[in-house]
N, C-alpha and C positions, 0 to 999 in steps of 0.2 A: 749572514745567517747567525740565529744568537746559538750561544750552546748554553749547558747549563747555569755557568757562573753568572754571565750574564741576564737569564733569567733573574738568579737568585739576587744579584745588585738591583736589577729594576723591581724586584715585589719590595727589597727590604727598604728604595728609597721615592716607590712612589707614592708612599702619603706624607712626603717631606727629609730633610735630611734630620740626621741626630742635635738635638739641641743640646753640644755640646762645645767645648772650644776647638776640638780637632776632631770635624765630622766623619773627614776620610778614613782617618785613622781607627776610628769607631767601627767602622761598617770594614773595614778591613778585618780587624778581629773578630766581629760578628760572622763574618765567610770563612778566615782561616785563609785570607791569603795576602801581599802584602800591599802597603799604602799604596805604592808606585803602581801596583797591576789595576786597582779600584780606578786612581786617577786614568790612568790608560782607557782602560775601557768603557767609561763615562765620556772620556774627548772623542772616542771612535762611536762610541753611536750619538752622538752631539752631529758630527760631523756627515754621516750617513740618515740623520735623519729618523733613527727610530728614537730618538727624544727629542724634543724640538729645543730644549732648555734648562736652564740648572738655575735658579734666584730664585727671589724670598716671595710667598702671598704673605701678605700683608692681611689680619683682621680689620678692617676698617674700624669697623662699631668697637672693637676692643680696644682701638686706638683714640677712640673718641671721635672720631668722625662721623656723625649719626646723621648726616645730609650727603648720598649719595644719588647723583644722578646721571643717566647714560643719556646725552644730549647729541641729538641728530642735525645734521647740517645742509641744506642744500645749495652746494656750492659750484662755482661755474666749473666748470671741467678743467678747464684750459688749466687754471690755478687749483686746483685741489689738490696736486701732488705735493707742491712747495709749500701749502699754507696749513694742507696736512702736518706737514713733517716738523711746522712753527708749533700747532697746536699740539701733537705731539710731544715736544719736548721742554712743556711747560710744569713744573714740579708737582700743580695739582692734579694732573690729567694721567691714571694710569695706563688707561687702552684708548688707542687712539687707529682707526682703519679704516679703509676708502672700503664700499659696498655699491653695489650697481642700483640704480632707481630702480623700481616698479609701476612705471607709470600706467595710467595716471594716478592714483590712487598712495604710492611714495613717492617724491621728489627727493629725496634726501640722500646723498650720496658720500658722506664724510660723519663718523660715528664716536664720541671720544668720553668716557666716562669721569666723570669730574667729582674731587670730595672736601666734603666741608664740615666743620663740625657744628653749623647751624644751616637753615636754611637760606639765612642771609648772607653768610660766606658763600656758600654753592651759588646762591645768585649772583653774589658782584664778581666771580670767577666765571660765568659763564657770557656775562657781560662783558666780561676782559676778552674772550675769545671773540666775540660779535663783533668788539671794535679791531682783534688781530685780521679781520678776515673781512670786513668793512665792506666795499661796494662787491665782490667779489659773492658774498653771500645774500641768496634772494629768500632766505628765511630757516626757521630752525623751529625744534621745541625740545621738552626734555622727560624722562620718564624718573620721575626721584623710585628708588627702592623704599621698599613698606618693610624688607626684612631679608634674609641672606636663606636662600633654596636651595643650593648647592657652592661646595668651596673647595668641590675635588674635581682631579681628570680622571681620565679611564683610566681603571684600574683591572691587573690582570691578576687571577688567584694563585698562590705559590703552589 
């Protein structure tokens, strides 16, 4: 169960941490309690599950990657876990997750959003994934982004 402090850590750090050199220590002072209690109770709901995570979003477009595309996979089953977990952990590829068909109408069962700062980077990276996943994949396509609709999670009011 949260009590109050921990509300008041989840409003002041769910639209990002302090963009400073010592974030905890920041928001530690901001509540008035100390470094080591902030760290504490961020690993306990880390760990329980009322935050799923702590790391950086990333602007894409402000980074200069202006070719973003969430490319769909339809991949044999058997191999989708292990070749997921290849496509995954490829530096261009930030979300990468196995999703159930909808047939007939989606075959596509392996999901992995890829970025490029043209559109011919994004392409020959998405070709690199077609050849990671080679006979295993019976086809793909990709949706590029026109623009950025949302860059937050739910957020709860203080």
């Amino acid at each position: 169960m949260l009590d109050a402090v921990d509300r008041q850590l989840i409003v002041a750090t769910q639209a990002g941490l302090p963009l400073v050199a010592r974030p905890y220590h920041a928001l530690a002072e901001t509540l008035g309690i100390p470094v080591t209690e902030v760290q504490a109770r961020l690993i306990v709901m880390l760990e329980v599950g009322v935050i799923r995570r702590i790391g950086a979003v990333p602007n894409h477009y402000a980074l200069g990657y202006r070719s973003n595309g969430m490319t769909v996979w339809d991949v044999d089953d058997t191999q989708v876990d292990i070749l997921g977990a290849q496509v995954g952990a490829l530096s261009f590829v930030t979300h990468c997750y196995r999703r159930p068909r909808l047939l007939p109408d989606w075959p596509f069962n392996l999901f992995a959003m890829v970025h490029g700062k043209t559109h011919e980077e994004a392409s020959a990276r998405i070709a690199e994934i077609a050849k990671l996943l080679g006979a295993a994949c019976r086809g793909h396509d990709t949706l590029f982004s026109s623009r950025i609709l949302k860059k937050t999670g739910l957020r709860i009011a203080g």
